[in-house]
C-alpha positions as CSV (number, residue, x, y, z in Angstrom):
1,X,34.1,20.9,-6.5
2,X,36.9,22.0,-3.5
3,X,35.0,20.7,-0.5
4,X,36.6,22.7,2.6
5,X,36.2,21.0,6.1
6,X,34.2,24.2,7.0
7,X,31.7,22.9,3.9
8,X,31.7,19.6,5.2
9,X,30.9,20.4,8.7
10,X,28.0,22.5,7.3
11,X,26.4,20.5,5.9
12,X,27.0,17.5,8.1
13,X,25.1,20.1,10.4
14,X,22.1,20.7,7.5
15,X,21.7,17.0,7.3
16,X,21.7,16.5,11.0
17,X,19.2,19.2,11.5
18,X,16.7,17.8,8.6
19,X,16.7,14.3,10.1
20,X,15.8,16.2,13.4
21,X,13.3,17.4,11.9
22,X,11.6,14.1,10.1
23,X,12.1,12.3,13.1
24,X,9.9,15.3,15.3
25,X,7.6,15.4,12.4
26,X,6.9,11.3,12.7
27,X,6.9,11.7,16.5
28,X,4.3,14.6,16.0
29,X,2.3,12.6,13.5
30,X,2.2,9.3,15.3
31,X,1.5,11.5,18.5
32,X,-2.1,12.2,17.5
33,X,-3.0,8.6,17.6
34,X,-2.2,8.3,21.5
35,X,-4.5,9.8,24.5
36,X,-2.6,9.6,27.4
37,X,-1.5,6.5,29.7
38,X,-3.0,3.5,31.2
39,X,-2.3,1.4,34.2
40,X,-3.3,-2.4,33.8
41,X,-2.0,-5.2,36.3
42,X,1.5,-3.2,36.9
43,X,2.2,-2.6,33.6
44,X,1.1,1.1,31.0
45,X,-0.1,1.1,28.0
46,X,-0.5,4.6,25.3
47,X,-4.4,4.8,25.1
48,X,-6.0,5.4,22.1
49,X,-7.3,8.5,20.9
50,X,-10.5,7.3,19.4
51,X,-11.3,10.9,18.6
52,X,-9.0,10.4,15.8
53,X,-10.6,6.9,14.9
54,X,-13.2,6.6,12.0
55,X,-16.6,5.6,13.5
56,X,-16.7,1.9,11.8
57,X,-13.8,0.8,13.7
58,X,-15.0,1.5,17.1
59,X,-16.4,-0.8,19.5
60,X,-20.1,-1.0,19.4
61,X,-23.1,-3.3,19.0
62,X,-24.6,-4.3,15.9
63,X,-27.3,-5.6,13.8
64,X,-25.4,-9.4,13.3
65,X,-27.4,-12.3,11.6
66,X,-25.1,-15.3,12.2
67,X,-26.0,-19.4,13.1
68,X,-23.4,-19.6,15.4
69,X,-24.0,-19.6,19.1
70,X,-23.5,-16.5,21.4
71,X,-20.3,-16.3,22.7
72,X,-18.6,-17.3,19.4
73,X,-16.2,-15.0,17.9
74,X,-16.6,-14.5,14.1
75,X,-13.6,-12.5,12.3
76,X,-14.7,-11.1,9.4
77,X,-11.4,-10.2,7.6
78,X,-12.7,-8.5,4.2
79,X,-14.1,-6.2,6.0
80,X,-11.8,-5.7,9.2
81,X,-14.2,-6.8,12.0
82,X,-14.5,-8.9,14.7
83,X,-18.0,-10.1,15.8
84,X,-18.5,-11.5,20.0
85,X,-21.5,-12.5,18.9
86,X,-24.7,-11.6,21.0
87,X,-28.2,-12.6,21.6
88,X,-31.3,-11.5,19.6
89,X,-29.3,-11.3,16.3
90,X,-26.8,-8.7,17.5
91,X,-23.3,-8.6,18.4
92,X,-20.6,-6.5,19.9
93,X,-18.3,-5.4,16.4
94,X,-14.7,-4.4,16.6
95,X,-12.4,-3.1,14.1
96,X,-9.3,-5.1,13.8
97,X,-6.1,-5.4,11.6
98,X,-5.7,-8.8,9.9
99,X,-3.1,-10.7,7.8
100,X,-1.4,-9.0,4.6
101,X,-1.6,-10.9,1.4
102,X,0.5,-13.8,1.5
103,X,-0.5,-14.5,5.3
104,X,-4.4,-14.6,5.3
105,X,-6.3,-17.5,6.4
106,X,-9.8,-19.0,7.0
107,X,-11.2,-21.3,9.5
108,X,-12.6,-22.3,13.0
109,X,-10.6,-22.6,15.4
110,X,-10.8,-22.4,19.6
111,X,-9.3,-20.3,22.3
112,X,-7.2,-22.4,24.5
113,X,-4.9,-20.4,26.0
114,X,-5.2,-16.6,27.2
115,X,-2.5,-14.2,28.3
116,X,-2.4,-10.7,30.4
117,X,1.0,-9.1,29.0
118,X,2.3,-11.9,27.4
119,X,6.0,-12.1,25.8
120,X,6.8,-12.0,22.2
121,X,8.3,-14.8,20.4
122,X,8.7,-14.2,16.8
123,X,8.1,-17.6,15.2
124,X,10.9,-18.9,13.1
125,X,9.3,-17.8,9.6
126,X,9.3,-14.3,10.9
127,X,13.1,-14.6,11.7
128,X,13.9,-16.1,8.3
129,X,12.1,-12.8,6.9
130,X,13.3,-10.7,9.4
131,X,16.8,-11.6,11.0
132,X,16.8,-8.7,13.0
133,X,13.9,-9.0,15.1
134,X,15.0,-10.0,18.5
135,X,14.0,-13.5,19.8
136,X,12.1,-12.4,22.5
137,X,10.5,-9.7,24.2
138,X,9.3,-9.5,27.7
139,X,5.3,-8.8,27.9
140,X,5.3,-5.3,29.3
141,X,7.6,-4.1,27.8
142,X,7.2,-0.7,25.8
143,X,8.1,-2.2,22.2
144,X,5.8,-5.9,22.8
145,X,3.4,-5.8,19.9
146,X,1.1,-8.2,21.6
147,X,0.4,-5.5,23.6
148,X,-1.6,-6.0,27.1
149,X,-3.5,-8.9,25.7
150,X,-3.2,-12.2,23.9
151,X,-5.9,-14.8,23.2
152,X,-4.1,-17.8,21.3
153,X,-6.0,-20.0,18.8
154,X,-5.5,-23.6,18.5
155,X,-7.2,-26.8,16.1
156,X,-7.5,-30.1,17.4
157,X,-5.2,-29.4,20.6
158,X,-2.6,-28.0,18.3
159,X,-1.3,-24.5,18.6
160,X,-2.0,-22.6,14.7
161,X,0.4,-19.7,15.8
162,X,-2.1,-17.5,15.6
163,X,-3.3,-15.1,17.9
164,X,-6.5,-12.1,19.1
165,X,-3.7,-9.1,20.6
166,X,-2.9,-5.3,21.1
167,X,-1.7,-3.6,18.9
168,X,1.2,-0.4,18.7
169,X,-0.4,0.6,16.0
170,X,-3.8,2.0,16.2
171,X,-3.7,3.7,12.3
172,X,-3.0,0.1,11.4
173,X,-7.0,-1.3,12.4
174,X,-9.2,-1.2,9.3
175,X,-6.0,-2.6,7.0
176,X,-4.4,-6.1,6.2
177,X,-0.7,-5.7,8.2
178,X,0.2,-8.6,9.9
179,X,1.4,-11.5,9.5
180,X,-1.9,-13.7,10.3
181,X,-3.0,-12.5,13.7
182,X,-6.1,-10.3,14.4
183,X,-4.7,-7.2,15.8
184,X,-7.2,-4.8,17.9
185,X,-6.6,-1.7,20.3
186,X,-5.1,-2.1,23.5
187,X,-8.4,-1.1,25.1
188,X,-10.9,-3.6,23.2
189,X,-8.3,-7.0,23.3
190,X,-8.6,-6.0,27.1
191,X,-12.1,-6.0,26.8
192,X,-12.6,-9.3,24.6
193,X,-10.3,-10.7,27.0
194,X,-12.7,-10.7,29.7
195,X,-15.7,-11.6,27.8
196,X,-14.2,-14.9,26.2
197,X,-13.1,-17.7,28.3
198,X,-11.0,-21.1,27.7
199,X,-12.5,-23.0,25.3
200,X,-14.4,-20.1,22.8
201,X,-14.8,-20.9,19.4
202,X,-13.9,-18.6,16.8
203,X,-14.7,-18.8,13.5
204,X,-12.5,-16.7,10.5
205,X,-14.0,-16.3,7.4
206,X,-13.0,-15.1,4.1
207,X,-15.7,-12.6,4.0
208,X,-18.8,-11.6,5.1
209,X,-21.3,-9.5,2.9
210,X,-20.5,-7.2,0.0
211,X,-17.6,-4.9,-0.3
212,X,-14.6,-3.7,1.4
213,X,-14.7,-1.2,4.5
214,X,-10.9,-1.1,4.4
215,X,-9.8,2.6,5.2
């Protein structure tokens, strides 16, 4: 085939003009997720447009039979939901993301540290997996996938690396997707923040009840 340099320039244009057009698509597509902006303690955040966000994953409270104490927070991570738990056998529910296969795990553990807009520091596993990742990233800052909100979960004084945070990703709540962390909207890790002080116990379990809400 006798490629000209008039040929070549078209169709360097056609592929420019396609990948225009994928990357307005995604833009478009991810768009419908987002309501807007928020101000919170100098910093925005893209709120969530729980219009597009099925029922079960909102924020609401619940029918929750549970022997733990109020104020604990259970993570129930078959089913993608956190539990604050309440009085009189109820609890506020929220949908969250939780750890992929591979990176799922169970136990108690406490809050002992809590962070408004904290900064990103991939932990060295994550950089072995993913060089590219930068080695850290201010809190605030538009790309921080803590988000506005981080609640950091420690054992016996030790830090587990895990952490309750934001998320950039509200289609992601209801799936496993991270990399051990219980992921949330912007708008109910703000919300949890307030309710659970220094020292709240939180217990993850494999599963609770029958089936999988994952969706």
């Amino acid at each position: 085939m006798d490629f000209t340099r008039r040929s070549l320039m078209a169709g360097t244009g056609a592929f420019a003009a396609v990948s225009l057009l994928t990357t307005a698509a995604g833009a478009n597509t991810e768009s419908k997720w987002f309501a807007g902006v928020a101000e919170d303690n100098g910093f925005a955040y893209r709120q969530t447009n729980f219009s597009v966000i099925k029922p079960q994953w909102r924020r609401q409270m619940v029918k929750y039979y549970s022997e733990e104490p109020a104020g604990t927070v259970v993570v129930d991570t078959r089913n993608h939901f956190l539990y604050w738990v309440w009085e009189n056998n109820t609890a506020l529910r929220y949908g969250v993301g939780v750890g992929k296969e591979g990176f799922q795990w169970f136990g108690r553990a406490t809050i002992d540290r809590k962070a408004l807009w904290p900064r990103w520091v991939p932990p060295p596993e994550m950089i072995q997996r993913r060089p590219d990742l930068p080695r850290l990233v201010e809190g605030g800052a538009a790309d921080n996938p803590l988000g506005p909100r981080a609640l950091y979960l420690y054992r016996d004084g030790s830090d587990l690396g895990y952490r309750l945070h934001g998320t950039l990703e509200p289609w992601s709540i209801g799936n496993d997707v991270s990399s051990g962390c219980i992921r949330m909207f912007p708008e109910d890790v703000i919300d949890l923040y307030q309710r659970c002080p220094v020292g709240t116990k939180v217990l993850v379990l494999e599963h609770l009840g029958a089936g999988s809400n994952n969706g």
